[in-house]
N, C-alpha and C positions, 0 to 999 in steps of 0.2 A: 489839787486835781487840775491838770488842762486839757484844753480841749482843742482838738486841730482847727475849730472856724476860729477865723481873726472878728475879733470884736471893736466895729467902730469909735472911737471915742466922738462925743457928743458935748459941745459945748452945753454949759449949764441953763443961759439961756432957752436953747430951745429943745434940750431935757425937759425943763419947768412948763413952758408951753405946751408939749406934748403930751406931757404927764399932764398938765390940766384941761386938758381938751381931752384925752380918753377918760377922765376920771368925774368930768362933767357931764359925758354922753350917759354915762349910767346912772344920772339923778333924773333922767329924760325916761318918764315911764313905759311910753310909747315905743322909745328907741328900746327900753330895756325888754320887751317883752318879746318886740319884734325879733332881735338880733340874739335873741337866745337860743338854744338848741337843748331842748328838755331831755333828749334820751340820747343826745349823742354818746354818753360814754357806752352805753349799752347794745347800739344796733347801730355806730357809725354818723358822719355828719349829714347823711343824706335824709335822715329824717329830719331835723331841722329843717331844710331845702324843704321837706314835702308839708311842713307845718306852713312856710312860709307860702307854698303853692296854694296852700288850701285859705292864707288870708287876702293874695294877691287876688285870688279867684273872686273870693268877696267882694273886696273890690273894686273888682272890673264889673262885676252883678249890679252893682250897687252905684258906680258911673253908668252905665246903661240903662237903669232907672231915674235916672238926671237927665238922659238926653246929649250924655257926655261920649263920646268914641273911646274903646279899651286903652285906658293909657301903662297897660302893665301886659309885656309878653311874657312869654315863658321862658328865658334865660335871667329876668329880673329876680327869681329867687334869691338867686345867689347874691345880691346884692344886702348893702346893709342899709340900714333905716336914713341913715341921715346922708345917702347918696341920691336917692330921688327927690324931685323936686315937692316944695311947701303945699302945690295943690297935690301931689300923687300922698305926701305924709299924711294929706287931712284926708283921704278916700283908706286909707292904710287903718286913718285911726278910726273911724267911722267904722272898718271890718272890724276892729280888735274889741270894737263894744259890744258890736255884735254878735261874734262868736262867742264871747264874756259871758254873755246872758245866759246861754247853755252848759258852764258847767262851775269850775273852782280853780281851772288851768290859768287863767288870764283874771284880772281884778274886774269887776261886777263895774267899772265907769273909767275911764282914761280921756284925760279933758284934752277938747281940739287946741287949747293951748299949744300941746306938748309939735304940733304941727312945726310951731318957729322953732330953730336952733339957736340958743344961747352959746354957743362957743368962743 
């Protein structure tokens, strides 16, 4: 079978690198929970986007009760977990416990650990 895109070749090196840097992000509960899209086959990628609105909203709620200014607008949806900074991860993960608590969607504790990246 071919296919008309040309397909880069990729020295092994940083094949090996890349392959372990995306395949370490998903041992990251935080990043994994964040950067998932639970119905996208169903209704499209924009419900992701509107799950992710609905954690970012948290916490900016939830910085505003700290005394901290909104550090999440509304185009940061679309972003993924491990693109915002280590204090925006820890307000991230702080929404994702708390929405947790309300249902079976999200795991019932996600530790502020998961805030540092190991990559």
């Amino acid at each position: 079978m071919q296919s008309n895109q040309a397909v880069e070749k990729m020295p092994f090196k940083e094949f090996a690198i890349d392959w372990r840097r995306k395949a370490k992000i998903t041992s990251n509960e935080a990043a994994r929970n964040f950067n998932k899209n639970p119905s996208s086959e169903k209704l499209g990628d924009e419900t992701g986007d509107a799950n992710r609105e609905m954690i970012l909203f948290r916490a900016n709620r939830i910085a505003k009760q700290n005394g901290v200014k909104r550090p999440f607008v509304a185009g940061d949806a679309s972003k993924r977990f491990e693109d915002f900074t280590e204090a925006q991860r820890e307000l991230i993960i702080y929404a994702l416990n708390e929405i947790g608590s309300f249902g079976r969607a999200l795991p019932p504790f996600i530790s502020i650990a998961d805030c540092r990246l190991n990559l």
